[in-house]
C-alpha positions as CSV (number, residue, x, y, z in Angstrom):
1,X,165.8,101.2,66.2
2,X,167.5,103.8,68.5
3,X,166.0,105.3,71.5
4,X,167.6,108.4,73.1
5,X,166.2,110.1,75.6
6,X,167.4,113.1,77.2
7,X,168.1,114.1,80.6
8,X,170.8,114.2,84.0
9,X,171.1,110.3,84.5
10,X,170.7,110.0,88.3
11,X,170.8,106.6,90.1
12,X,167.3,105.6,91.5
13,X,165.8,106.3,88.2
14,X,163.0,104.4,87.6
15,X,163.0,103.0,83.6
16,X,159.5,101.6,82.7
17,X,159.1,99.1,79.6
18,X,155.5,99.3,77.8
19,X,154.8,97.0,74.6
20,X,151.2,96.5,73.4
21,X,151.1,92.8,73.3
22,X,148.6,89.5,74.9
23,X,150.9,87.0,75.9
24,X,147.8,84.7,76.4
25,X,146.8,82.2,79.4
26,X,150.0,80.3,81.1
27,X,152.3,82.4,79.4
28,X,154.2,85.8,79.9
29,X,155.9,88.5,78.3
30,X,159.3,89.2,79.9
31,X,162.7,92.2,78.7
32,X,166.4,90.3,78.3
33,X,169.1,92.7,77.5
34,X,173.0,93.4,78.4
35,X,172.2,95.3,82.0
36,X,172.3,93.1,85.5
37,X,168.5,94.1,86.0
38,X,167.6,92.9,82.4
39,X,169.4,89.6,83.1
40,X,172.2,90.4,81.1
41,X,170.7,88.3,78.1
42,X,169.5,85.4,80.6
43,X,166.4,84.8,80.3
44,X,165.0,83.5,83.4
45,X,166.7,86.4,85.2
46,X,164.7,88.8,82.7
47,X,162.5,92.0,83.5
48,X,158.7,89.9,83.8
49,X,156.3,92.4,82.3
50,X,152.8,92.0,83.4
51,X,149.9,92.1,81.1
52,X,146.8,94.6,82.1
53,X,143.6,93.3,80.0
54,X,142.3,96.7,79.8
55,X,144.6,98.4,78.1
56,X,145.6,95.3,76.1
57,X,149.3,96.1,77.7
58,X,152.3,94.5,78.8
59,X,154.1,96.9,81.4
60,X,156.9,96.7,83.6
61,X,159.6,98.7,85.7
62,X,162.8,98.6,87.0
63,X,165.2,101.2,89.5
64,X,168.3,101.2,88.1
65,X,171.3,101.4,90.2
66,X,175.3,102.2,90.3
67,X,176.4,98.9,88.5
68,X,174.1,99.5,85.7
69,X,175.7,102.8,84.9
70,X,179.0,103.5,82.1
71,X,181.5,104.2,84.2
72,X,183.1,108.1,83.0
73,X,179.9,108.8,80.1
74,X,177.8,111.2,80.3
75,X,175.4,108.5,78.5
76,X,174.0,105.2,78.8
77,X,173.3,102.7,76.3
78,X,171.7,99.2,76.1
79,X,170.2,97.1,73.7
80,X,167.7,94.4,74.8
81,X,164.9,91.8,73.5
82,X,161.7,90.7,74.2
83,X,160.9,87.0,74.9
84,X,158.0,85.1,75.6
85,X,157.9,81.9,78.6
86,X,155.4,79.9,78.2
87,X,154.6,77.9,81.1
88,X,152.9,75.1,80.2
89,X,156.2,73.5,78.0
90,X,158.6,75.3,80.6
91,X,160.0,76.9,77.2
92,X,161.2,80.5,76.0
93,X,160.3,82.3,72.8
94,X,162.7,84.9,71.6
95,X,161.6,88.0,69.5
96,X,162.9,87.2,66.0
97,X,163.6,90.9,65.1
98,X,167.3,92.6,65.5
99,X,167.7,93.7,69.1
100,X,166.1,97.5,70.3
101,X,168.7,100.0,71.3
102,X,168.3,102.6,74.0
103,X,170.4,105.6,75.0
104,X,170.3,107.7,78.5
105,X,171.9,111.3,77.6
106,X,172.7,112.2,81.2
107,X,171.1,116.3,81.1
108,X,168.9,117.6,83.0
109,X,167.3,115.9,85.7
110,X,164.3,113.4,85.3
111,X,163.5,110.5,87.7
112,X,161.5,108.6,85.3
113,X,162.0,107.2,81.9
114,X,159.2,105.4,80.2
115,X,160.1,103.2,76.7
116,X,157.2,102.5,74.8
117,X,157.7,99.7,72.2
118,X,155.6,98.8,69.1
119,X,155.7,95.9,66.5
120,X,154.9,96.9,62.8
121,X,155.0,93.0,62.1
122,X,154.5,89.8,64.1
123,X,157.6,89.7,66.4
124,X,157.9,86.2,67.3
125,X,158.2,83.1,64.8
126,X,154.9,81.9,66.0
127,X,153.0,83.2,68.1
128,X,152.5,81.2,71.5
129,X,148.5,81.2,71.6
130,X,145.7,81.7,69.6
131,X,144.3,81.0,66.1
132,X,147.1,80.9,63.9
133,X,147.4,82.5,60.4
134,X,148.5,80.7,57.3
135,X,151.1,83.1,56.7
136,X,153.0,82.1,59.6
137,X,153.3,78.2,59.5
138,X,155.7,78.6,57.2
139,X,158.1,79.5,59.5
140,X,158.2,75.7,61.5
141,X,158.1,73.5,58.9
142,X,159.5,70.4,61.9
143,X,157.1,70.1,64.2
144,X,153.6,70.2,64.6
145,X,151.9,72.5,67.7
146,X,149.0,71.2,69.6
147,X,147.5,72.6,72.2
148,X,144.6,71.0,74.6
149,X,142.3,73.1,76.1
150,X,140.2,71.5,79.5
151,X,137.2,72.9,81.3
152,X,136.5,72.3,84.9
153,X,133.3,72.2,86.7
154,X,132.9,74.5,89.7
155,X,135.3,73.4,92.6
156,X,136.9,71.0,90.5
157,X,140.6,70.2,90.6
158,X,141.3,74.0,91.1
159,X,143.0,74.3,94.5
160,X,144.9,71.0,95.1
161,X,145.5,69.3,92.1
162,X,147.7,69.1,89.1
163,X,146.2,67.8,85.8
164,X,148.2,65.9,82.9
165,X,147.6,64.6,79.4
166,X,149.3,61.4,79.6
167,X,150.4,60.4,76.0
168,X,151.6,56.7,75.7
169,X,153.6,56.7,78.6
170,X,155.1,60.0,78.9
171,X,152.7,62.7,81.3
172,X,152.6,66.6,80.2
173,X,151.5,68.7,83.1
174,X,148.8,71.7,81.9
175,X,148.5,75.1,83.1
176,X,145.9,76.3,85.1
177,X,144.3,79.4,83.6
178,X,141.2,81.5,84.9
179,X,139.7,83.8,82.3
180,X,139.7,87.6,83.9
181,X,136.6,88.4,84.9
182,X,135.0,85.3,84.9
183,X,134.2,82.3,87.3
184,X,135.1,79.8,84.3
185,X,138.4,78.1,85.1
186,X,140.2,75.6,82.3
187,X,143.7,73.9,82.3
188,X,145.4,74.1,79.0
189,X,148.7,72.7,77.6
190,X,150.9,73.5,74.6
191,X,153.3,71.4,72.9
192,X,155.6,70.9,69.9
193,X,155.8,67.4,68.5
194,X,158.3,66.4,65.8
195,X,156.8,65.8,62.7
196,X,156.7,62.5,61.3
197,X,155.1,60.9,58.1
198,X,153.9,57.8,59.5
199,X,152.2,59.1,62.5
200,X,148.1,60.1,61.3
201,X,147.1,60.6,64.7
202,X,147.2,60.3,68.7
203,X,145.8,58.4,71.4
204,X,145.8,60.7,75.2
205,X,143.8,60.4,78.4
206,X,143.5,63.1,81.0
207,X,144.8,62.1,84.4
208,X,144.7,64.4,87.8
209,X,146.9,64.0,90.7
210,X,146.2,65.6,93.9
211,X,148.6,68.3,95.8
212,X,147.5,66.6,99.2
213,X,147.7,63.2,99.1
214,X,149.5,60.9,96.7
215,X,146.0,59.8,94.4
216,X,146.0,59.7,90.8
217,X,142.8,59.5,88.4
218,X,142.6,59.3,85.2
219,X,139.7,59.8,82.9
220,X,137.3,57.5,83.0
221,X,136.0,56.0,79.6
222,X,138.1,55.2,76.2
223,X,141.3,57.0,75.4
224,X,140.8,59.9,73.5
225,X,141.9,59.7,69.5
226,X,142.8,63.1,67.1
227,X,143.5,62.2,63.5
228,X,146.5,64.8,62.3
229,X,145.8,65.7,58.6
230,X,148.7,65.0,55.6
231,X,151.5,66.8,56.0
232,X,151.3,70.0,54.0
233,X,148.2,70.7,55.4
234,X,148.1,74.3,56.7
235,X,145.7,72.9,59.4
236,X,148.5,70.5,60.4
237,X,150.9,72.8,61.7
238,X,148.9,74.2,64.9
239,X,145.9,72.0,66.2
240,X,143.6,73.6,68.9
241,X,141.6,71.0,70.9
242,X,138.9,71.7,73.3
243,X,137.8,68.6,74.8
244,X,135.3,70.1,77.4
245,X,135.1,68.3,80.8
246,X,137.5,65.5,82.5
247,X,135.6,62.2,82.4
248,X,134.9,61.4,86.1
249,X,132.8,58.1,86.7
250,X,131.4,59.3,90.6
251,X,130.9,55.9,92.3
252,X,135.0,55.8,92.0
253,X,135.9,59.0,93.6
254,X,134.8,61.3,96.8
255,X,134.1,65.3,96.2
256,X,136.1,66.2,98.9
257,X,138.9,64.7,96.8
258,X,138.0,66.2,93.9
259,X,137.2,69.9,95.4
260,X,140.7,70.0,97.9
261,X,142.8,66.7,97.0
262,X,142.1,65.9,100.6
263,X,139.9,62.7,102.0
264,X,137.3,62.8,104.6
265,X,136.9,59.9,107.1
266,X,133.0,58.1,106.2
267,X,130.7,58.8,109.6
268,X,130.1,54.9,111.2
269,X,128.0,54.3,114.6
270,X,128.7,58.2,115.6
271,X,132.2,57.7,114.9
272,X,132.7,61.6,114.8
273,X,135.8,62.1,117.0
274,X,138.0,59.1,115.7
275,X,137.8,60.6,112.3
276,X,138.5,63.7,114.0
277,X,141.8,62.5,116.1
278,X,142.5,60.0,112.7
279,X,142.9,63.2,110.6
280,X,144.9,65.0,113.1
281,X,147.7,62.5,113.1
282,X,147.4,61.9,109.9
283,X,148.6,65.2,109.1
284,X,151.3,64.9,111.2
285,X,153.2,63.4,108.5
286,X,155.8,62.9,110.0
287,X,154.6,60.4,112.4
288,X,152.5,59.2,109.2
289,X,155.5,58.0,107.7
290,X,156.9,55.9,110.7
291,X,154.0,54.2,110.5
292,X,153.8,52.9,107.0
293,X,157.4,52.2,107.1
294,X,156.7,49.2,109.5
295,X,155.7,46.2,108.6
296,X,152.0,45.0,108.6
297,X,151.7,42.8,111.6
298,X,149.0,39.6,111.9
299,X,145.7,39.6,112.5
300,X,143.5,42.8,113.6
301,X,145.7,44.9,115.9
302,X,145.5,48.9,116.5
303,X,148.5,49.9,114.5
304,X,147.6,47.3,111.7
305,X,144.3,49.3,111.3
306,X,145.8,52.9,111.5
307,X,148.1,51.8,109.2
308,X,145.1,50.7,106.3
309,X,143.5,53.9,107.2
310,X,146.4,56.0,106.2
311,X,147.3,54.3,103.4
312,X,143.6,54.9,102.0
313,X,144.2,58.7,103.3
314,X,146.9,58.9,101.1
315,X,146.8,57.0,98.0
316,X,143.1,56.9,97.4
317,X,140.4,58.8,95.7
318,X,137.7,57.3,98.5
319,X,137.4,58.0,101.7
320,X,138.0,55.0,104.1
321,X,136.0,54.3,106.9
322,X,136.5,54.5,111.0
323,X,134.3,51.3,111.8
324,X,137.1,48.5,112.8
325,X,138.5,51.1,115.1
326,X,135.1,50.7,117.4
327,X,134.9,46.8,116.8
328,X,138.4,46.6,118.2
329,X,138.6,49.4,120.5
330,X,135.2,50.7,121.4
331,X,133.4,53.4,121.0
332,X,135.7,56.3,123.1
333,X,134.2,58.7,125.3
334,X,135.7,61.6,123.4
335,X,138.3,62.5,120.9
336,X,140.7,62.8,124.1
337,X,140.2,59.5,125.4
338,X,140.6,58.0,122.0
339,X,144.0,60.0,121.2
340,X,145.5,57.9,125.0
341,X,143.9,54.5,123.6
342,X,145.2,54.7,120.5
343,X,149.4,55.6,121.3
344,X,148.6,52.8,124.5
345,X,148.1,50.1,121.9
346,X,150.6,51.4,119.0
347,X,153.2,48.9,118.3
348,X,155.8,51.1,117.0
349,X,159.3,52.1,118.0
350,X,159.2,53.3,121.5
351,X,161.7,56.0,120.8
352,X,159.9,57.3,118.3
353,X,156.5,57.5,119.7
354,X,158.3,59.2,122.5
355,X,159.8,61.7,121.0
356,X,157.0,63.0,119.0
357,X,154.6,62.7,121.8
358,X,155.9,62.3,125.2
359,X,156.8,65.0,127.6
360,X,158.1,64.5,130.9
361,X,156.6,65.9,134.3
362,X,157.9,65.7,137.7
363,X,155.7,65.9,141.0
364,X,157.2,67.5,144.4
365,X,155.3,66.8,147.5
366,X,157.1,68.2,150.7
367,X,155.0,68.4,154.1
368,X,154.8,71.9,155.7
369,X,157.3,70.9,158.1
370,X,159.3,69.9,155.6
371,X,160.2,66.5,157.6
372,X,158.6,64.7,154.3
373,X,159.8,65.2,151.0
374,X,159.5,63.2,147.5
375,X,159.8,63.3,143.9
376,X,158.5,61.2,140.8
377,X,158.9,61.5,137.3
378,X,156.4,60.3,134.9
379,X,155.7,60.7,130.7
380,X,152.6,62.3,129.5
381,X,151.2,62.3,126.0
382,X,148.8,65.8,126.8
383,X,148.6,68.3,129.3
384,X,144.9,68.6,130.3
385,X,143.8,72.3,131.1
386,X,140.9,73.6,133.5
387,X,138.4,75.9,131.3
388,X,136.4,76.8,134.2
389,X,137.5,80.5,136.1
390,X,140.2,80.3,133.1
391,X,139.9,82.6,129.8
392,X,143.0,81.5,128.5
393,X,145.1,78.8,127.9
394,X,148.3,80.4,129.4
395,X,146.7,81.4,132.7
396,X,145.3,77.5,133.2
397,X,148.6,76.3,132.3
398,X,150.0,78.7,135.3
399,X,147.1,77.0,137.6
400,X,148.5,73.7,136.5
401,X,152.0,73.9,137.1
402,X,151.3,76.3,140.0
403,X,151.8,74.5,143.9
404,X,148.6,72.9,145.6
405,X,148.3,72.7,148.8
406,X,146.6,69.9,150.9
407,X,145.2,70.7,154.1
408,X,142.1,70.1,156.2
409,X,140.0,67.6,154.8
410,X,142.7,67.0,152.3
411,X,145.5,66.2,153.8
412,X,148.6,64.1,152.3
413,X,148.8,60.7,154.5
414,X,151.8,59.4,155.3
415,X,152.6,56.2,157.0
416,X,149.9,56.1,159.6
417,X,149.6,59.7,159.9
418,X,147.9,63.2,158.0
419,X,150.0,66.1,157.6
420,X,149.9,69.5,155.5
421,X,151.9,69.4,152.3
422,X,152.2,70.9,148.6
423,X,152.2,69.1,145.5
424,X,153.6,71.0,142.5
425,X,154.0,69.7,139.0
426,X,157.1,70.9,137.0
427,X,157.9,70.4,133.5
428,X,161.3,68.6,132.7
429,X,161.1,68.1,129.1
430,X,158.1,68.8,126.3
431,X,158.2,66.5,123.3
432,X,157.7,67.9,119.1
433,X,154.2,67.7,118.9
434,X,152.2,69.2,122.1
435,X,148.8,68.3,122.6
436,X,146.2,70.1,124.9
437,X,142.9,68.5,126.3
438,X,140.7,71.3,127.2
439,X,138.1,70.0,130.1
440,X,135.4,71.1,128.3
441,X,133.5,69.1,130.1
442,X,132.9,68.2,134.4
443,X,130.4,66.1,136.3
444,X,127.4,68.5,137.5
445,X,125.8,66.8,140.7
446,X,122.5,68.3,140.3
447,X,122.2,66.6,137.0
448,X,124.3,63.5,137.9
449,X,126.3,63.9,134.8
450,X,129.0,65.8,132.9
451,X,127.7,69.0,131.3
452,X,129.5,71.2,129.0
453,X,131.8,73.9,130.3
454,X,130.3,77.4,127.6
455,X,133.3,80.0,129.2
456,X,135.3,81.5,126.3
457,X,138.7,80.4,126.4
458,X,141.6,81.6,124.1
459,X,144.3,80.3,122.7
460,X,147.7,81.9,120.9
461,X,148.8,81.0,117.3
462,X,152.8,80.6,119.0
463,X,152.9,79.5,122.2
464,X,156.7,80.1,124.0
465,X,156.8,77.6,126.6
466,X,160.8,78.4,127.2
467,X,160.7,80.0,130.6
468,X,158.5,77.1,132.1
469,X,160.6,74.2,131.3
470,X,163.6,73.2,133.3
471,X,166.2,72.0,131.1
472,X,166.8,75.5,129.6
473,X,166.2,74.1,125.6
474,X,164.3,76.6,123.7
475,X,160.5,75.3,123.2
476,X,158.3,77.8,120.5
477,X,155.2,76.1,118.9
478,X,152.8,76.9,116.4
479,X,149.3,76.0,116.2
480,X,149.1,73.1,113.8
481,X,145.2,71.6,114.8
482,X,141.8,72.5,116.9
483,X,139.3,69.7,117.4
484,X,136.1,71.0,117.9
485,X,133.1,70.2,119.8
486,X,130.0,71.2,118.6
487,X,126.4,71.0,121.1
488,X,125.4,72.1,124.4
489,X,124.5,69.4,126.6
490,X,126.9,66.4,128.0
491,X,130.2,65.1,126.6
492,X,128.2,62.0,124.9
493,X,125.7,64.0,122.4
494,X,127.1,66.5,120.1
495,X,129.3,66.5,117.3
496,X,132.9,66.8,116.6
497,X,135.2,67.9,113.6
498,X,138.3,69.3,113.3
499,X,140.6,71.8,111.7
500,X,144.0,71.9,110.4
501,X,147.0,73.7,109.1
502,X,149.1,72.8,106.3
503,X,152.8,73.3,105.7
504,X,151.9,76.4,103.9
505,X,149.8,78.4,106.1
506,X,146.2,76.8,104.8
507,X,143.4,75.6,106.9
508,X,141.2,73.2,106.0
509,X,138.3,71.7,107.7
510,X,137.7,67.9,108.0
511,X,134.3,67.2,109.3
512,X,133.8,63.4,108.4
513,X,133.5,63.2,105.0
514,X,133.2,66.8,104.0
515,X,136.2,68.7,103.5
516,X,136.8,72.3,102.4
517,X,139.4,75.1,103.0
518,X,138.5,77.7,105.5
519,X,140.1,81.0,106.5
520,X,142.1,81.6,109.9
521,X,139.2,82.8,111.5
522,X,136.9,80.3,111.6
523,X,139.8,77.8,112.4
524,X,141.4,79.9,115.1
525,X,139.2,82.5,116.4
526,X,135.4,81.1,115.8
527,X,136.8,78.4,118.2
528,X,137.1,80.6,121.5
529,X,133.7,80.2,122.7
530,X,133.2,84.0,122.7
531,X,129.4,85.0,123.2
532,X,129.2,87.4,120.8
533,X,129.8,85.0,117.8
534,X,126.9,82.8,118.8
535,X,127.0,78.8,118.3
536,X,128.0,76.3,120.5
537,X,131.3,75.2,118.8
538,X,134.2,74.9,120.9
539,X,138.1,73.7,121.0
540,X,138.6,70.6,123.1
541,X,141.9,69.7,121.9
542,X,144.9,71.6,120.6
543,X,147.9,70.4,118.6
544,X,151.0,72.8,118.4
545,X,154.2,71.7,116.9
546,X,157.4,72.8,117.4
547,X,158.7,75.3,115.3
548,X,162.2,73.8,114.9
549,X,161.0,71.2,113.6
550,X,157.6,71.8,112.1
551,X,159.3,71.6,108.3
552,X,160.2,67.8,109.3
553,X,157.0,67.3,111.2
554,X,154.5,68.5,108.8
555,X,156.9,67.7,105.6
556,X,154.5,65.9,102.5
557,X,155.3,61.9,102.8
């Protein structure tokens, strides 16, 4: 039918498209037509309309511009469709009645033009969801529809996973779909199936895949079985199944797998902050995939055993466990002195390691005379910052790279002989990933042991370290990991657990076993030490990466 609407046709003008239609879950209702901003009759460049459930509408808008115009008419025409994506088959749906015309008379001025469509009959062959009526099969008389409907428990499979019905071989990925205004969530996929005589029914299985590591389960028990009825069957044409929840036998899979698609590490003889450093390289994936690209060497060495560890990280529905670590290496001090051990005993490609990890410093010590002077270079895997009189991590790095001077009691011997002299440490090159050991801790003579440094002490997001490296290269980070230690007394009580960053911006906390998503917040801020928020947690190690490279460094293996 023809639309004409009056009115001086100004560019800018906004042209509004509403049409009373539900597309349903997974699927969306979208306006094709001849003009650059309707796709011109493409339909994945079309006008997507967006459905509002209380006015049972699908609405959308659009500014047209210059090159939508008729050049030298006072007028503009179009004609256009409506078509239907469904996301679960990846598959458009045309509206089966002749195209709709519109006309722009170019009058009097308006600045907005609102088209409101409405279907006397059922506008597509089929309609993509629902209960189907009788009438209507006979338009597919080739295929058969069927569409499986899956519920989810609470926190199950939601965030980080992808869910399938696997049919023979051949895997069909469902939509996630949350009902509006309710907490219920449900995966559902729609397919068309050529009809054949000789097939009375089908064998399927559910099967999940996580987001986050590279796991797959599938549904415990037998494989499912429908029965299709003869063909000429009204019933046969559309089957709706609801199969209610994914089989899940719990001895063979870990919630935290299930609720994020992430592992936790299993807690073994207070093994706290190994899982904690264990989980921050692993997500380093980068580094995770040099590892397992090496071949498994004999007997029970370190890289052997981080190697099994991140395998089970990453293929497994269970989380591994941090024991063999201790029996080989011992049980560290902290996460800190665990992060040295381990790189000490990795068997890897130098280069690599170094790269990744290793930073070069070099040490001047000149006497005040200046009648002594030396230099030395040497690597280092962290930089390890005062907390104490520091409430910051950029004013302890200045302390730290800032000249000391030996004198009195202190004095720099050389030969046979004392003299005054500076030492000052200077930064040659930083490597990719940049950790920071925060002394959190320092021996306390009155006690006769290390107690726990409470100050508040910040730290940035992006950290531009440029300015106080000496080969000029440009060195930004980002904040990729804070390892936290929780408790108020000595460095050997407490608790430790970490949080970390994902390529797209998500935090997630890994405190052994338990794993769940967190907000900035509590993985940045709640970290500081500040007073005011209470708690004893604390950052004790810091893991930026550079942005240059953080897409390769923190790319999924």
């Amino acid at each position: 039918y023809q639309r004409r609407v009056r009115g001086t046709f100004m560019t800018g003008i906004t042209l509004e498209f509403w049409i009373r239609y539900d597309p349903g879950p997974g699927a969306y209702l979208s306006v094709c037509g001849e003009l650059p901003v309707l796709g011109d009759w493409e339909a994945s460049k079309a006008l997507k309309l967006t459905y509002t459930n209380k006015q049972d509408y699908c609405h959308g808008s659009l500014v047209l511009k210059n090159e939508d115009l008729t050049e030298g008419r006072p007028y503009l025409d179009f004609s256009y469709k409506y078509v239907v994506f469904n996301q679960g088959s990846g598959t458009y749906l045309w509206e089966k009645q002749a195209n709709h015309k519109c006309c722009l008379i170019l009058e009097n001025a308006i600045q907005r033009v609102c088209i409101y469509d409405v279907w006397e009959q059922p506008a597509f062959p089929l309609p993509t969801w629902g209960l189907i009526s009788p009438s209507l099969n006979e338009a597919i008389e080739s295929y058969d529809y069927v569409r499986w409907t899956l519920n989810l428990t609470p926190d199950q499979f939601v965030d980080g996973h992808e869910v399938f019905v696997k049919i023979s071989e051949d895997l069909h990925r469902m939509v996630l779909f949350k009902s509006l205004g309710s907490k219920q969530y449900s995966f559902y996929l729609e397919i068309k199936m050529p009809r054949a005589s000789d097939i009375s029914g089908i064998t399927y299985k559910y099967l999940a895949k996580s987001k986050r590591n590279r796991a797959v389960l599938l549904e415990f028990g037998d494989f499912r079985e429908i029965s299709l009825p003869p063909i000429g069957d009204g019933s046969r044409t559309h089957l709706l199944l609801n199969d209610g929840f994914f089989r899940i036998q719990t001895d063979s899979v870990d919630s935290s797998w299930l609720k994020t698609g992430y592992l936790g590490i299993i807690n073994t003889l207070a093994s706290c902050s190994i899982n904690s450093l264990l989980q921050m390289l692993y997500h380093l994936h980068q580094f995770r995939k040099q590892l397992l690209s090496e071949e498994l060497s004999e007997g029970l060495t370190t890289t052997k055993l981080l190697q099994h560890c991140f395998y089970e990280l990453q293929e497994s529905t269970r989380c591994p466990s941090s024991v063999e670590f201790i029996r080989l290496l011992g049980l560290p001090e902290d996460a800190h002195e665990f992060y040295l051990l381990l790189l000490s005993n990795l068997s890897l490609d130098a280069d690599d390691v170094t790269r990744l990890f290793s930073g070069e410093l070099k040490y001047e010590i000149s006497s005040s005379e200046k009648k002594f002077q030396s230099s030395r270079t040497e690597n280092f895997y962290s930089i390890s910052l005062q907390v104490k009189n520091h409430n910051n991590l950029l004013s302890s790095l200045e302390d730290y790279l800032s000249p000391c001077f030996l004198t009195g009691d202190h004095k720099y011997k050389i030969n046979d002989d004392y003299v005054d002299a500076t030492i000052e440490a200077r930064l040659l090159k930083l490597p990719t990933v940049l950790f920071f050991h925060l002394k959190r801790f320092e021996f306390d003579p009155t006690q006769n042991k290390e107690v726990k440094v409470m100050d508040e002490f910040s730290f940035p997001e992006e950290l531009d370290l440029s300015a106080r490296v000496l080969d000029n290269a440009e060195y930004v980070y980002r904040l990729v990991g804070v390892l936290v230690h929780v408790g108020s007394s000595s460095v050997d009580s407490g608790h430790y657990y970490v949080c970390l960053r994902n390529k797209f911006g998500d935090w997630f906390l890994f405190n052994d076993e338990e794993v769940r998503k967190i907000n900035k917040v509590d993985a940045v801020e709640s970290n500081f030490g500040s007073l005011d928020n209470g708690g004893t947690q604390r950052a004790s190690l810091l893991v930026y990466v550079k942005k240059t490279e953080e897409e390769v460094v923190l790319e999924y293996v």
